[in-house]
N, C-alpha and C positions, 0 to 999 in steps of 0.2 A: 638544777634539781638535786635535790641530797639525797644522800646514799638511803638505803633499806635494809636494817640488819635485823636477826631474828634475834628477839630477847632472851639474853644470857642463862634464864633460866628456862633448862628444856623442857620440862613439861607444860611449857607456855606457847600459843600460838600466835602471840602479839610480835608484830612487827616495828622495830625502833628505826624513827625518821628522823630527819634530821642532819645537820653535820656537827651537831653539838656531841661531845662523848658523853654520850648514856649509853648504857649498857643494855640498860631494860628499856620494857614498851611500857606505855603511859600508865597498861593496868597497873606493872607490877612495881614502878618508878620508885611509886613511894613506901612499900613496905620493908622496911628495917630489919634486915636480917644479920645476928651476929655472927662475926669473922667464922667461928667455929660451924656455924650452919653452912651461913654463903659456900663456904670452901668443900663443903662436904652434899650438897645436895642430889650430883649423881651417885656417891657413896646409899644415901637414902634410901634413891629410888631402887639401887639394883635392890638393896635388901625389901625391901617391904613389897616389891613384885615377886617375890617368892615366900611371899605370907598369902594364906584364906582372908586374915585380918590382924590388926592390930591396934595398940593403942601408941601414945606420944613416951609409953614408959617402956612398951618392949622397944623402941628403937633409943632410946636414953641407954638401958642395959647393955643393948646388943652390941652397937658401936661407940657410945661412948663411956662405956664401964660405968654408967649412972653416976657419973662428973659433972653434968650440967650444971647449973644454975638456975635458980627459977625467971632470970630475964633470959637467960639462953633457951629454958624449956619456954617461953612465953613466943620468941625467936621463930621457936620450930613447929608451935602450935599457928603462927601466921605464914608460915610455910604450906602448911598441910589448907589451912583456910584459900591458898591461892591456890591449891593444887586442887580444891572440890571447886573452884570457880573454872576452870579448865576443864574438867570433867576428869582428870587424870585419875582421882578418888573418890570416895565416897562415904558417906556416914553410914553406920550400923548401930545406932543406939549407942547402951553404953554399959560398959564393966567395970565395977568396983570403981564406981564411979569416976569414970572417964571417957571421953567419947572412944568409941571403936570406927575405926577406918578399915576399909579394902578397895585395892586397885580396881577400877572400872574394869566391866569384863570387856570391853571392846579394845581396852589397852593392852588386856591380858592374852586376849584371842590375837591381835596381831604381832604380840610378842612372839608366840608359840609361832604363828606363821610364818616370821622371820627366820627364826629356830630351826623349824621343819625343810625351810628350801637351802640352810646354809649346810644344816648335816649331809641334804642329799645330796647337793650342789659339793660335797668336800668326798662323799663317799663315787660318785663319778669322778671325783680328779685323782684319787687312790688310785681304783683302777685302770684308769688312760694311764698313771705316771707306771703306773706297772708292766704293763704292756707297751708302752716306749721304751722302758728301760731295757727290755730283753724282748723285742717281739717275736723269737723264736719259740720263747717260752709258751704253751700255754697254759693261760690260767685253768688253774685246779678244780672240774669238777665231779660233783658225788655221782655216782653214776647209779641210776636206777636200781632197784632189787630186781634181779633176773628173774622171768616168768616161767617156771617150769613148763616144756614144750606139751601142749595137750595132745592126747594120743589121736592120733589120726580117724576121720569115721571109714568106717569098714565101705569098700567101695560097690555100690548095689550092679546087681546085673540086668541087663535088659528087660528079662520078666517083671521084676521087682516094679522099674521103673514104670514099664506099662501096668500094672496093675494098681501101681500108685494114681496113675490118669485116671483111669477108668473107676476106683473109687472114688477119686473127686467128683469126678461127673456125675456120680447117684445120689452125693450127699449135695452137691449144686444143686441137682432138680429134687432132690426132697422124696428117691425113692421112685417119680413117677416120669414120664418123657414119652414124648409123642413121635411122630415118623418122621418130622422134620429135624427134631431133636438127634435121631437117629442116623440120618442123613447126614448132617453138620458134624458129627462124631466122628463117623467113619471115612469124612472126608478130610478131616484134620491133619497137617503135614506133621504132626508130633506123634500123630499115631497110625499113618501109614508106614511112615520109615521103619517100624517094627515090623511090617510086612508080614502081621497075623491075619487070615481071615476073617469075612465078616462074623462066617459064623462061631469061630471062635469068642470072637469078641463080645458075639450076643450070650454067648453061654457066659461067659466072665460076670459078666451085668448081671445076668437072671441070680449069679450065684451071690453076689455083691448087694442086688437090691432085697434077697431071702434077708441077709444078714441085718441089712440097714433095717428093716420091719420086725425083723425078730428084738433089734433094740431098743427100737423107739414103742413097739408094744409089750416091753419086758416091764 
């Protein structure tokens, strides 16, 4: 069975069979590329994957000081024709009369993706090589802005506290409470522990529910 090699040029997904020496796969076999293309194809692509778009004259300009020749530019326009059969580019009309190209965005998006996991993939080995190098050291960091300490709330006394309950309790029943109501209140383990009388307690209320009714009929 003969070998399977992937065809020399890389923006191609054709597989070259055979044990004959071809280089290329059967699409790209026969297209005639000059020495000066051939030799420069991954040159190419890095540049024109860092274009929006372009045409066959900004990369003449850009890397070849627009030296070409017009069977060299003829060359590089069946370059670009095998690279839109691969999906690697794409047409966009045309300027000043010329076709315009741009890299497929799905080339471009796993470009960037590659990119993204080698930076972060190189910015984790910084820091481990940092920290192996002197693991006594620690790495450096910013330390918060310090909260200035809030002043403390003033600490309520027992009356407070109870009279805090027992306002709850007028504004829970809306002013009004019945003798079972009454009963459940002052049997309350939060408000006997203050160990005030019933009848204090009923005085507190009467004076708590005057208040609650003078507000809500103000």
């Amino acid at each position: 069975m003969g070998r399977k090699r992937t065809c020399e040029l890389p923006f191609c997904k054709g597989v070259v069979e055979g044990t004959r020496n071809k280089r290329r796969c059967d699409n790209d076999r026969n297209i005639h590329l000059h020495q000066i293309i051939s030799k420069n194809v991954k040159r190419i692509m890095r540049y024109i994957e860092g274009l929006a778009d372009f045409t066959a004259n900004d990369v003449n300009k850009a890397l070849f000081k627009d030296k070409l020749d017009k069977n060299e530019k003829g060359s590089m326009y069946r370059l670009f024709q095998a690279m839109i059969r691969e999906g690697y580019i794409t047409e966009h009309g045309k300027r000043g009369g010329l076709k315009v190209y741009a890299v497929a965005e799905q080339v471009k998006a796993k470009k960037t993706k590659i990119s993204e996991t080698k930076n972060s993939t190189e910015a984790t080995e910084t820091l481990a090589d940092k920290i192996t190098a002197d693991p006594q050291k620690t790495v450096a960091v910013v330390a918060p802005t310090p909260v200035p300490p809030q002043p403390a709330m003033p600490k309520m006394s027992p009356e407070q506290i109870l009279l805090g309950k027992l306002k709850e309790f007028v504004y829970l029943k809306n002013g009004q409470w019945n003798h079972p109501d009454w009963i459940e209140l002052i049997n309350r383990p939060d408000i006997k522990e203050f160990g005030l009388s019933e009848e204090d307690i009923g005085r507190i209320l009467e004076e708590e529910k005057t208040g609650y009714w003078a507000i809500r009929n103000g």
